[in-house]
C-alpha positions, 0 to 999 in steps of 0.5 A: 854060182856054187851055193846060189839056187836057180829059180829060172832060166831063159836061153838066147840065141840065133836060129835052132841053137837055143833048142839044141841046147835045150835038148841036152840040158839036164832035165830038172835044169830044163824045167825051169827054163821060162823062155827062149828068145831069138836074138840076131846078134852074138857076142856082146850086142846078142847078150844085150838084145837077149837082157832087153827082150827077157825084161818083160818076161823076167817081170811076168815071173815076179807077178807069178810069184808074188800071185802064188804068195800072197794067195797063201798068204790069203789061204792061210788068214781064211782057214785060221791056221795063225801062221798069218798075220797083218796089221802094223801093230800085230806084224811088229809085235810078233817080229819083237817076239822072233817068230815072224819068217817072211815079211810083207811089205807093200813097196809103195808104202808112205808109213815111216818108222818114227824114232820117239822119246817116251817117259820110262817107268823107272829108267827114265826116258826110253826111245822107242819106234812108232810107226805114223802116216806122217810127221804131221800127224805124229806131232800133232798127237804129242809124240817127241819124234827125234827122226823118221825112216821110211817103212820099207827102208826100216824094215829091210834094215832090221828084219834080218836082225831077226831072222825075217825075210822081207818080201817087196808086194808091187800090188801090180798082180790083183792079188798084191793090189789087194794086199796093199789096199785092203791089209794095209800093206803090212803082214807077215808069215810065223815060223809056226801058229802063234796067237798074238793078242792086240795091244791098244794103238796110241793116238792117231793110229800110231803103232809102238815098239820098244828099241829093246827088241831093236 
């Protein structure tokens, strides 16, 4: 555990053992225990018994988290502070300039990266990425797609290569339902305020990025 950072603790045990535990825990460990749960057994069915009776709690903490950032995440876009951003086109432009920290992305998001051939101005052809509501879709507006990822898989797989975090939205809080229907399930923290001018999206509200920042 050296190195590694608590976030919460739930103490299991049988009778008045888990509160004597509790009377001797260091205080600042003591704040952050959640729950304390009986369980009738001890060994190993008394650990199981305490993991399934600690699923839902440890799935109440998430929401509580998930609450908590994405209600700063709508503070910050209602008092324009420019440390906030969302949209696919706007989110990936600041993620090629470096300056995005956290990034959001709903869970359940059917967008895919798609991986095009565009003509190069003096280079010759280029690939590039794009992100599309379908394969379907992008043909049908003359893209040359040579293969397809998953959004959330692309960005888990390329947002530490720039030094983002990604954050998973359930949309099972109202706020996360809220952030996934009405943001597009898309945003994202700066590292500090940037203005980040919108580019023109080609057709079929497809998004582009050049694989140079990839």
């Amino acid at each position: 555990m050296m190195g590694k950072k608590i976030k919460a603790m739930i103490i299991a045990g049988s009778a008045d053992l888990k509160h004597e535990l509790m009377s001797v825990l260091y205080p600042p460990l003591r704040d952050l225990v959640v729950q304390l749960i009986d369980v009738e057994y001890s060994g190993d069915r008394g650990f199981h018994q305490a993991i399934s009776q600690a699923a839902d709690i440890l799935k109440n903490v998430t929401l509580l988290k998930e609450k908590s950032l994405i209600s700063d995440f709508m503070t910050n876009l209602a008092s324009d502070t420019n440390l906030c951003i969302f949209g696919p086109n706007t989110v990936m432009k600041a993620m090629k300039m470096g300056v995005v920290q956290t990034m959001l992305v709903d869970q359940d998001s059917n967008l895919l990266v798609a991986n095009i051939v565009s003509d190069g101005d003096n280079d010759g052809d280029r690939e590039q990425f794009v992100i599309i509501d379908s394969i379907e879709s992008g043909r049908s507006s003359g893209l040359e797609i040579k293969n397809t990822k998953p959004l959330v898989e692309w960005m888990i797989d390329n947002c530490p290569q720039h030094g983002a975090e990604v954050k998973l939205v359930t949309g099972a809080s109202p706020e996360g339902h809220q952030f996934c229907a009405g943001f597009g399930g898309l945003g994202a923290f700066l590292r500090y305020p940037v203005e980040i001018e919108e580019e023109e999206e080609i057709e079929d509200d497809s998004r582009e990025y050049d694989e140079e920042a990839f």
